[in-house]
C-alpha positions as CSV (number, residue, x, y, z in Angstrom):
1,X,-14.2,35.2,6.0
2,X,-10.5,34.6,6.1
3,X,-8.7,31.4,4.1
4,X,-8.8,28.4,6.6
5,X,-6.3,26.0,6.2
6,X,-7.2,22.2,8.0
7,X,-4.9,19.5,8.3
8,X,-7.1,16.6,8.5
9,X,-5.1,13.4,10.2
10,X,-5.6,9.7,9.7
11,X,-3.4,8.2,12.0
12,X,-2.3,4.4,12.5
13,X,-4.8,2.9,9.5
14,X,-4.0,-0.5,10.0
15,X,-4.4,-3.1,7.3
16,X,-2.9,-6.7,6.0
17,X,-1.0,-7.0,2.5
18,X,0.7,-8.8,0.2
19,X,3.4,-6.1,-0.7
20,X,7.0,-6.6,-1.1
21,X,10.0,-8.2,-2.9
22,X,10.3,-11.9,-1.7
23,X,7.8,-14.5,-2.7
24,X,7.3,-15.1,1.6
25,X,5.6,-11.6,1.6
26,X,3.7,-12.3,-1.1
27,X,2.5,-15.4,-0.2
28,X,2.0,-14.8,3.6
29,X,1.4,-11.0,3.6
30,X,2.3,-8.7,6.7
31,X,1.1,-5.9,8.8
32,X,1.1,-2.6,7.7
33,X,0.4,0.7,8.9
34,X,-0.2,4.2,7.2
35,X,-0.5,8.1,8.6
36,X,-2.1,10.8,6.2
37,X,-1.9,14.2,6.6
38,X,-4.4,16.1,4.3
39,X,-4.6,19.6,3.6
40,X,-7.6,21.7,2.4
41,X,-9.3,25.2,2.2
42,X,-12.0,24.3,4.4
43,X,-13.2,28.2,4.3
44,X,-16.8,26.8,2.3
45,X,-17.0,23.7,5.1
46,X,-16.4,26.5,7.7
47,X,-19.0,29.1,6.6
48,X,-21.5,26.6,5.8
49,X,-21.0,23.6,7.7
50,X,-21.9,21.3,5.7
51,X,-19.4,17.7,5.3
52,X,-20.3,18.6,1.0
53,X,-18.0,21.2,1.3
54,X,-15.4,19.4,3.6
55,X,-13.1,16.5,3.0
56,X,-14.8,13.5,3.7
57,X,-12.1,11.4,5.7
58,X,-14.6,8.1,5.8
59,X,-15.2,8.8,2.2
60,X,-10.9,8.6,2.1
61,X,-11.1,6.0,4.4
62,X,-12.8,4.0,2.0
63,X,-11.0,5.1,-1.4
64,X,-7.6,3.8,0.9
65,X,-9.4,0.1,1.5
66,X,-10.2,-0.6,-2.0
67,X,-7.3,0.4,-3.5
68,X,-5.2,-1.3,-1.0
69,X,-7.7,-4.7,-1.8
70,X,-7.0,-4.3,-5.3
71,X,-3.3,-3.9,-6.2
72,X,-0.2,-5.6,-4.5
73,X,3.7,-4.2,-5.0
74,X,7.1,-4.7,-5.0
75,X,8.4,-1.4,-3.1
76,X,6.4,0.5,-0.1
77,X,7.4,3.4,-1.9
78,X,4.9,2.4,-4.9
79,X,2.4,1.9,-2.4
80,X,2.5,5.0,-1.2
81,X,2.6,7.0,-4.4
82,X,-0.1,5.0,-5.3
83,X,-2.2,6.4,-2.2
84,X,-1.0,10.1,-3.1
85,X,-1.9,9.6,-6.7
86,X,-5.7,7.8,-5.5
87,X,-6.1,11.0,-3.0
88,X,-5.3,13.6,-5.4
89,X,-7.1,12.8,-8.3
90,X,-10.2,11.9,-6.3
91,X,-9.9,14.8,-4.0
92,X,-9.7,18.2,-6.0
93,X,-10.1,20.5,-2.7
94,X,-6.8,18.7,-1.5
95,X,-4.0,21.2,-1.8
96,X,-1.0,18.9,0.2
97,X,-0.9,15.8,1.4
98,X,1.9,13.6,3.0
99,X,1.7,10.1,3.9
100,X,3.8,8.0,6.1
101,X,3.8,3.7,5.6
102,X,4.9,1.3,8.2
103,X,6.0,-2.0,7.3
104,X,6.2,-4.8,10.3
105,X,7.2,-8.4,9.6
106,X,10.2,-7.5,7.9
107,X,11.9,-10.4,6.7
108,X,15.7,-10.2,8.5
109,X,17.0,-12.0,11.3
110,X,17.2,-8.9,13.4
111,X,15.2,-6.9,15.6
112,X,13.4,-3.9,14.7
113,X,9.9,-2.6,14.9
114,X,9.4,-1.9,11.3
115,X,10.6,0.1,8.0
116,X,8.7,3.4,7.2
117,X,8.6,5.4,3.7
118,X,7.3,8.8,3.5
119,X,6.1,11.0,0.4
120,X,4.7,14.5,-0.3
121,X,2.2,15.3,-2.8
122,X,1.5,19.3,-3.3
123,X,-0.1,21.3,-5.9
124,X,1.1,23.8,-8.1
């Protein structure tokens, strides 16, 4: 069987934190929202169809929740090495991943619908 690349999406995970600069955001927390792309050999999952051999997105899913529960920061960029760093040590059949964060509830007297960072995690 041929190498089978999957790109494995997790679009608009929503969640409430306590990230950022200001002692407001900290205090009073804010909307979030994160995209992860994921990307795998899923040649084994393929040929034997089994989720052992796959990646487990609710098994993400959860590894995301608690370590988003656990730990607050400063920058949305730390966040979101943080998630890449989470994913790729716990995930050893991940050979890319990028994730995307949204932040609403920015505090500026402005409008705009949010501020987004996004990161890349590959392996050598």
């Amino acid at each position: 069987m041929k190498k089978s690349l999957t790109k494995l999406t997790i679009k608009n995970l929503e969640f409430y934190a306590f990230h950022g600069v200001k002692d407001e955001e900290k205090k009073l927390g804010g909307r979030y929202q994160m995209d992860l792309e994921l990307y795998y050999d899923s040649t084994n999952a393929i040929a034997n169809d089994k989720l052992s051999s796959a990646l487990n997105f609710e098994d993400i899913l959860y590894t995301i929740a608690g370590e988003l529960s656990q730990k607050n920061f400063n920058l949305i960029e730390t966040l979101a090495h943080q998630i890449l760093s989470v994913v790729a040590d716990n995930y050893p059949i991940l050979s890319k991943a990028i994730v995307r964060i949204r932040k609403f509830n920015i505090p500026f007297k402005g409008i705009l619908d949010y501020i987004e960072t996004e990161q890349y995690f590959e392996r050598d």
